[in-house]
N, C-alpha and C positions, 0 to 999 in steps of 0.2 A: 221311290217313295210312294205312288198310286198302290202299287201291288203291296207294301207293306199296308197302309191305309186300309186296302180293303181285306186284307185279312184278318187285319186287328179290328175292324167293324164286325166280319164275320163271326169270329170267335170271342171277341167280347173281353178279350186279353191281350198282353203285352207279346207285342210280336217283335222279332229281332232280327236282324243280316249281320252273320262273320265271316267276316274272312280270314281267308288261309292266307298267313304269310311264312314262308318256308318252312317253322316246324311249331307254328304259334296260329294260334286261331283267337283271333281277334273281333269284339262285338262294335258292331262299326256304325249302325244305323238302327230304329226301333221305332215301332208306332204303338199308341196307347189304346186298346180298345175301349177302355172302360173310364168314362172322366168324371165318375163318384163312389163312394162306396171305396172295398178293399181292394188296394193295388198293390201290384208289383215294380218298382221299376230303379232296380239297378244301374249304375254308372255308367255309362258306354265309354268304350277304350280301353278297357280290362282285356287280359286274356281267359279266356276260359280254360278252366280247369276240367283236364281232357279226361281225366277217370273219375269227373262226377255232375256233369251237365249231361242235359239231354244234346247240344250243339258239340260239346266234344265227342258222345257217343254217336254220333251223325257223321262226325267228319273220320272217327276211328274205325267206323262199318265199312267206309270204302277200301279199307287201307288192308293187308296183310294182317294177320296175328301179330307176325314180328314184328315191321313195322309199328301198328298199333304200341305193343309193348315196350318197345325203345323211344318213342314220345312220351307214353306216362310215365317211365322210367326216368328217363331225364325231368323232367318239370313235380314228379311223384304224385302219391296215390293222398286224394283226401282223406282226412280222416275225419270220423261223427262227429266230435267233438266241434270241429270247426265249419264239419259241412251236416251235412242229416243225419239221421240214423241208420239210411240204406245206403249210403256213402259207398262201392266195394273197396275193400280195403285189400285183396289178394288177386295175385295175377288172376287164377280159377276164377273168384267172382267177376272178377270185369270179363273177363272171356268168357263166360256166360250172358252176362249180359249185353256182350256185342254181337252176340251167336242169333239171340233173340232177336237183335233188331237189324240184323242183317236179313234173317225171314220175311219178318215186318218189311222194312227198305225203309225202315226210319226210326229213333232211340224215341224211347219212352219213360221217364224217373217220376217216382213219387217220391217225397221226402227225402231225396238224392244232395239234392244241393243244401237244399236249406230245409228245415222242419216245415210242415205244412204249406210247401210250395212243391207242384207239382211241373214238367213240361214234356214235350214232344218239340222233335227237330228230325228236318231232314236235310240230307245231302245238296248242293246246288254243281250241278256238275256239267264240265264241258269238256265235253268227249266221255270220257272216262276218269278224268280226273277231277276231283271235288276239288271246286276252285270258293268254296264257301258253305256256307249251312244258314239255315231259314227254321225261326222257332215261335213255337207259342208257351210263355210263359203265365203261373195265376196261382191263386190260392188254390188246395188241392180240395176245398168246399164244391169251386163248382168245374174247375178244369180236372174233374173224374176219368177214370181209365174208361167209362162208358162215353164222355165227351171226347175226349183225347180218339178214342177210333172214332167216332164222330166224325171229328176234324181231320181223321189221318190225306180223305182225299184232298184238301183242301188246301193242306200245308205241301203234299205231294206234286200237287198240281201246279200250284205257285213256283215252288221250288224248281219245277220244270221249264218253265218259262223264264227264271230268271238265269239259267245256263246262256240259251244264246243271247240274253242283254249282254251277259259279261263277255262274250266276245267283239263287242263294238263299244265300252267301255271300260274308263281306266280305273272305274270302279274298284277290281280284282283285281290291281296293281300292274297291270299290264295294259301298254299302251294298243288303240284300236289296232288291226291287223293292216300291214302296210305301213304302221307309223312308226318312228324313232322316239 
């Protein structure tokens, strides 16, 4: 909770923690950066919807193509109407835009999820396996693609350090190492 805390001070936006539970990513925990003014702040305990969050394109950059596309295949592709206007709606666009942030080493959406909400997420990973995702959520007024690289170290950096908490925590649904 400190490290969410202090990134949502940072950023001045809703910040989030999900985790991976076998083929569902789940938003599990969240800090508010901003306690006036326009916010964001969605439900926690939803699953994210993996071909149109920045936190599902976090958790799908680590993953295969294939893999990648037999998750959103099974749970399916948003559509504008329910989610933004830059929603991708076709394998090619998601695979473009996981291409991208596989470069990057973390998803970036504007108008993706919802109209005029923008994010950035990155990977939480131990070893190699993304055992969660770490996001900044906000209106897409001030959390701008010039902000969002702003932020990129910062959500990066976090995100790195929350790898080995989750191996001494049952946080990521796994008991500490050693225990039953």
């Amino acid at each position: 909770k400190p490290l969410l805390e202090r990134l949502a001070k940072a950023s001045g936006e809703l910040v989030r923690l999900a985790i991976v539970d076998e083929d569902r990513l789940i938003w599990v925990a969240k800090a508010q950066g901003t306690r006036t003014g326009l916010r964001y702040d969605p439900d926690m305990g939803m699953d994210a919807r993996l071909s149109c969050t920045a936190s599902g394109h976090a958790w799908l950059l680590t993953l295969s193509d294939e893999r990648a596309l037999e998750l959103v295949s099974r749970q399916g592709f948003g559509q504008p109407k329910a989610y933004g206007p830059g929603a991708p709606t076709t394998v090619k666009a998601l695979l473009a835009v996981l291409q991208a942030a596989r470069k990057r080493g973390y998803a970036m959406i504007d108008e993706v999820f919802a109209p005029g909400m923008s994010a950035m997420a990155a990977p939480v990973l131990r070893g190699r396996e993304a055992v969660g995702v770490l996001s900044i959520a906000g209106p897409r007024q001030r959390l701008t693609l010039a902000r969002m690289q702003q932020l990129a170290p910062a959500v990066l950096a976090a995100a790195a350090e929350l790898g080995p908490i989750s191996r001494a925590s049952t946080l990521f649904g796994r008991p500490p190492l050693g225990k039953s």
